[in-house]
KOLFIMI-535740 format. One line per 10 residues: number of its first residue (from 0); for each residue x, y, z of C-alpha. Coordinates in steps of 0.001 Angstrom, whole numbers. Last residue first. Example, Ala and Ser with C-alpha at 12.3 -4.5 7.8 and 13.67 -1.06 7.14 Angstrom:
KOLFIMI-535740
1) 13670 -1060 7140 ~ 12300 -4500 7800
end
This chain:
KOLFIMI-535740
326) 115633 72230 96988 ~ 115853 69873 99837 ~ 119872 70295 99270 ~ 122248 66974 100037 ~ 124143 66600 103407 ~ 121861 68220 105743 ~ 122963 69800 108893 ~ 120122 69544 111099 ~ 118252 71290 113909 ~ 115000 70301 115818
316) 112633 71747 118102 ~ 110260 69475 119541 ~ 106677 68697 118080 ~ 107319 66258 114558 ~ 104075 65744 113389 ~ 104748 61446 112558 ~ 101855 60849 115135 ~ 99085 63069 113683 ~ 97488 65259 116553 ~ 94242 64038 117045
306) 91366 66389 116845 ~ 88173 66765 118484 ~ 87776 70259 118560 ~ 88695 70842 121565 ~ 91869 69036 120920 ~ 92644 71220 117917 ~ 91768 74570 120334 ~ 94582 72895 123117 ~ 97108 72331 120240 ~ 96305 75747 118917
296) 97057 77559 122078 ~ 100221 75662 123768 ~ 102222 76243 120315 ~ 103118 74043 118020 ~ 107129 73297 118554 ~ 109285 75847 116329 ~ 111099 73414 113565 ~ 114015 74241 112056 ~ 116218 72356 109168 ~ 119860 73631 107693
286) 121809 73187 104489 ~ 125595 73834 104840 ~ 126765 76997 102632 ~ 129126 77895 105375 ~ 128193 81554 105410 ~ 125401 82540 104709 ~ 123448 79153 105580 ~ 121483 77371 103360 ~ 117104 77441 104603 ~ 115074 75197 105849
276) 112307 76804 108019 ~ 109594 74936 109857 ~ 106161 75491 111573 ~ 105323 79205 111240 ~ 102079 78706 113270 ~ 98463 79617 111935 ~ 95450 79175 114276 ~ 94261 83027 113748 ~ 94135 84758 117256 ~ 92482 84146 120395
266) 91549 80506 120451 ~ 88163 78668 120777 ~ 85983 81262 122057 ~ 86447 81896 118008 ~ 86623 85281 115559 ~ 85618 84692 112073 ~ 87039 84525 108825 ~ 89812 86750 106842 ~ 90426 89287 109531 ~ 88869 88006 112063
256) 91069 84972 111865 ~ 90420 82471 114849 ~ 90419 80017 112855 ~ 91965 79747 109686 ~ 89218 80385 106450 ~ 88399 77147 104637 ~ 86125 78706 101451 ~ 89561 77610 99289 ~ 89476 81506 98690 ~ 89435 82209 102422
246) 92835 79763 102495 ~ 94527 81672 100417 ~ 94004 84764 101823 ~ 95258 83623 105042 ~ 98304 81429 103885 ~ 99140 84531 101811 ~ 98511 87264 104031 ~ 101079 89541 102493 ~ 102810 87450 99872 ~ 105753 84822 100033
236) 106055 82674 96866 ~ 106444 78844 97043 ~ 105004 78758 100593 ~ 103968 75385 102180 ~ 100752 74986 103758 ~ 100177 71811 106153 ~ 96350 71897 107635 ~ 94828 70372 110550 ~ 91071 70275 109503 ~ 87543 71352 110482
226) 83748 70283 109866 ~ 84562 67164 112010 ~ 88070 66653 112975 ~ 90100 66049 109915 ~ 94039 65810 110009 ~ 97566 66395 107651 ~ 95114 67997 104663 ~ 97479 69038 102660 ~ 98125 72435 101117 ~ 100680 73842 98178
216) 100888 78041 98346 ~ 101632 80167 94882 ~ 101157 83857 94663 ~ 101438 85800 91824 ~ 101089 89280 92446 ~ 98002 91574 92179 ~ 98025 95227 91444 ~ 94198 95683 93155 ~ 92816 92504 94197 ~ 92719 89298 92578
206) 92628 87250 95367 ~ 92416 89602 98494 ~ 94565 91542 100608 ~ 93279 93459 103701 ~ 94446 96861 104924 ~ 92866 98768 102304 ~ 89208 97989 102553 ~ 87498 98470 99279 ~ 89618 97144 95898 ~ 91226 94595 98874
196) 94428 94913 97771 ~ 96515 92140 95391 ~ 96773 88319 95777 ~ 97362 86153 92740 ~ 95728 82632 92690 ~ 98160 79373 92224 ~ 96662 76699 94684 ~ 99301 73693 95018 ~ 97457 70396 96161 ~ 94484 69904 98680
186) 91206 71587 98474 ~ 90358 72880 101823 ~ 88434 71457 105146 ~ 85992 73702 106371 ~ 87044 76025 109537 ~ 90670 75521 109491 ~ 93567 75002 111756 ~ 97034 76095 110629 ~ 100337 74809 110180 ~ 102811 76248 108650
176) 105965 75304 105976 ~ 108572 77610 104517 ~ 111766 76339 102604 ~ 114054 78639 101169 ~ 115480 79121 97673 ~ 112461 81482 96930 ~ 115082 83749 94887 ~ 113900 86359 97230 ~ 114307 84635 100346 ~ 117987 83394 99219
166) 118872 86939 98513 ~ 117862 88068 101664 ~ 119079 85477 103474 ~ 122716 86644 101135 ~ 122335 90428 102035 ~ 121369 89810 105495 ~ 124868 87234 106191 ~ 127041 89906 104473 ~ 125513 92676 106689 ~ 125211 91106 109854
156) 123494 89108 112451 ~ 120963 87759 110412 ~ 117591 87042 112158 ~ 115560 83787 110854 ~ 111644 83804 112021 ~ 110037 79826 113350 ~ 106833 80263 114773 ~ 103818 82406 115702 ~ 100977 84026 113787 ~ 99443 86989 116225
146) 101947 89945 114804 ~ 102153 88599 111196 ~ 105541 86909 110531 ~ 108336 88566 108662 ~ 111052 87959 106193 ~ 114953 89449 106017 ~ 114905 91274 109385 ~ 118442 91670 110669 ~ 117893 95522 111833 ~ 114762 96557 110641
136) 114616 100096 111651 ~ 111835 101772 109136 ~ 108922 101613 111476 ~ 110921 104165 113904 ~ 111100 106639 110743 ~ 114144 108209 108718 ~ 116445 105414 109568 ~ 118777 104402 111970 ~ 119960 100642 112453 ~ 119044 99528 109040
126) 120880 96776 108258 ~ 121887 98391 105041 ~ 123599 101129 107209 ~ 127065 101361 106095 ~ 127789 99350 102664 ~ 129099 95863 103005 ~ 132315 94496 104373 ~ 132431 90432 104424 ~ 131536 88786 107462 ~ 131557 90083 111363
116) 132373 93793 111742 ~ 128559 95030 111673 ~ 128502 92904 114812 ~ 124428 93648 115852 ~ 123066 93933 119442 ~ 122102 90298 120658 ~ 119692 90646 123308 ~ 118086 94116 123634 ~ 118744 94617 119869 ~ 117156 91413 119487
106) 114407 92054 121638 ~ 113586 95695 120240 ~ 113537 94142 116937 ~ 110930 91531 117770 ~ 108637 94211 118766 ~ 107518 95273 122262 ~ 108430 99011 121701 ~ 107899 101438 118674 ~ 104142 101026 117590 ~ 102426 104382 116695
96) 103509 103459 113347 ~ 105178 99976 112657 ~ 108482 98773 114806 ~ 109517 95412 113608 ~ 108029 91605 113604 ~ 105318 92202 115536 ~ 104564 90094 118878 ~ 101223 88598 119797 ~ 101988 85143 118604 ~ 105113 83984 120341
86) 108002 83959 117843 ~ 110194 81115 117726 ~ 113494 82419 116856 ~ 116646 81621 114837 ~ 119732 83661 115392 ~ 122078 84154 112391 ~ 126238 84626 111561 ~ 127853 84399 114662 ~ 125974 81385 115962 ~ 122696 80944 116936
76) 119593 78579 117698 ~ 115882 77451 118515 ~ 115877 81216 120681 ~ 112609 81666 122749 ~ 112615 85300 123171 ~ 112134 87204 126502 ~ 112367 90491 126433 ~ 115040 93326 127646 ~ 114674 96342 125679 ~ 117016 98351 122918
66) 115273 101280 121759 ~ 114656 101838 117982 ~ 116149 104391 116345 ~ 115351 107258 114471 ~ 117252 109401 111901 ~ 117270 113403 112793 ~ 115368 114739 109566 ~ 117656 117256 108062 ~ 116873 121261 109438 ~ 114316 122894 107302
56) 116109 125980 105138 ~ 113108 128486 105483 ~ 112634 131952 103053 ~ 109535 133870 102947 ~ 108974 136777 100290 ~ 107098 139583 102013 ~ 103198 139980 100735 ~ 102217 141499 104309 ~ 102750 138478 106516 ~ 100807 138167 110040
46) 103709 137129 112287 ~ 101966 135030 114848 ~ 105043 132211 114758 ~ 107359 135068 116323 ~ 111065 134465 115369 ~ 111000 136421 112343 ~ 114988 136541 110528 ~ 115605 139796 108233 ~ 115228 139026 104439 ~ 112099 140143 103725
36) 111159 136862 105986 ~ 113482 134732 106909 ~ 112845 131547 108822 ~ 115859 128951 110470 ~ 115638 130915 113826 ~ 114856 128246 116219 ~ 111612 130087 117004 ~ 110350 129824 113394 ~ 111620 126423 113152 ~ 109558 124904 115785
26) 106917 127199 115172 ~ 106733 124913 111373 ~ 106823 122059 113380 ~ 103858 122374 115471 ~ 101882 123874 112223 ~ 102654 120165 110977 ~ 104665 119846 107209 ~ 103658 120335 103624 ~ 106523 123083 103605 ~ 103846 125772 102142
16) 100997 124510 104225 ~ 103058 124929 107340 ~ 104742 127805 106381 ~ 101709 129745 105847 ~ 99702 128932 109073 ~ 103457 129995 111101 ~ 103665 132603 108702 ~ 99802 133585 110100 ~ 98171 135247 107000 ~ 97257 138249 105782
6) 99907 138324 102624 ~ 101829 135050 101310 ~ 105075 135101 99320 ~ 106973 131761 98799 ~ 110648 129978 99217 ~ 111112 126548 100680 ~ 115112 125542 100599
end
């Protein structure tokens, strides 16, 4: 309930600062009928008040959802419990504001739908099929890939299978490893340098930002072709813009990243691929190894540049059961 007293003023004007909401949504419930003012319901959003006390109820936020739509996605494997997908670099993750279609949600729900029925009951809605905003339906998502890095993402399929991804993602019981192309050829071994916000420019992270986290990635050099390298980077912790940051603070920026380096006519987007995932699975408990096949786009900008692509790089897609943990 908002209650408050206002004289020579608009109630629509008033409501609207009063509510913290839009002055569209305010005459929205003015004409529904959900005002009062002096008691007596005041449809008309012009109402100038005269020191009357006004009374709204808002009406609950109707929870969004995210439209199913029919997109191609290049699936490395499922079974009733996960789906494992190369993303193509140009694709985000989940809805984000002002973005609602194209995402990798939409193409799963488009897809695969969700069985909340499969596994072990869990509490309705954890999956996040409705929520209070579009960029809040996650269904399945228990880690994410920037929208222009491609590779290997794991999807759970329901509740007991996303709580125990989640779980293993958080108690960094997973295996990540990318590859990226460099301009400058970094320091190799395990680089432990927090990452927090850019103090200025709020949308980029930076080493030793504001509220920084510790942030761990290893690197080796796999290839050098002149002034730039191939680059393996596994994650021991899994920050915003790790790989990125990370590798700005080595002085070896990706390539391609404007964000973090420099544009290039050589590919368009930051050369970073989510190589290969190895992960336990929810259910059985059997270890299992992905790889998502470089794309088309870096191996043609690592040829430009000179590069050879090191013979034991494993490039087809590859799944295995393995009989002792990699952990």
């Amino acid at each position: 309930m908002v209650r408050f007293s206002a004289s020579g003023v608009r109630l629509d004007q008033a409501l609207a600062f009063e509510a913290n909401t839009s002055r569209a949504k305010a005459q929205e419930w003015i004409e529904a009928g959900l005002v009062r003012v002096g008691g007596q319901v005041v449809t008309k959003p012009a109402y100038k008040l005269r020191g009357e006390t006004v009374e709204v109820e808002p009406p609950p936020p109707q929870p969004a959802s995210v439209a199913a739509e029919d997109i191609p996605l290049h699936v490395l494997y499922e079974d009733p419990d996960l789906i494992v997908i190369n993303k193509p670099a140009g694709m985000i993750t989940h809805p984000a504001p002002g973005v609602y279609s194209g995402t990798l949600v939409n193409a799963i729900l488009g897809r695969f739908g969700l069985d909340l029925s499969l596994g072990e009951p869990e509490e309705e809605g954890e999956l996040r099929l409705q929520a209070p905003r579009p960029e809040l339906v996650r269904p399945g998502i228990v880690h994410r890939l920037d929208k222009d890095t491609s590779g290997v993402i794991v999807v759970a399929r329901h509740e007991a299978a996303h709580r125990r991804l989640a779980e293993a993602f958080a108690g960094r019981n997973v295996y990540k490893r990318y590859l990226a192309l460099t301009v400058g050829i970094p320091r190799e071994g395990i680089l432990s340098a927090p990452i927090g916000r850019h103090p200025v420019d709020r949308t980029r992270m930076h080493v030793g930002g504001v509220a920084a986290r510790h942030a761990q990635t290893e690197f080796e050099v796999l290839a050098v072709a002149g002034s730039h390298a191939l680059v393996s980077a596994i994650l021991h912790t899994g920050r915003t813009h790790q790989i990125r940051v990370h590798l700005k603070h080595l002085h070896a920026p990706i390539l391609g990243d404007e964000v973090y380096g420099k544009g290039s006519d050589l590919i368009a987007r930051q050369a970073l691929h989510a190589y290969e995932l190895r992960l336990q699975h929810p259910r059985s408990g059997k270890y299992l190894h992905f790889v998502a096949p470089i794309p088309a786009d870096i191996e043609r900008a690592w040829v430009r540049l000179g590069g050879v692509w090191p013979k034991d790089l494993m490039t087809e897609v590859a799944e295995t059961n393995l009989a002792e943990p990699f952990l």
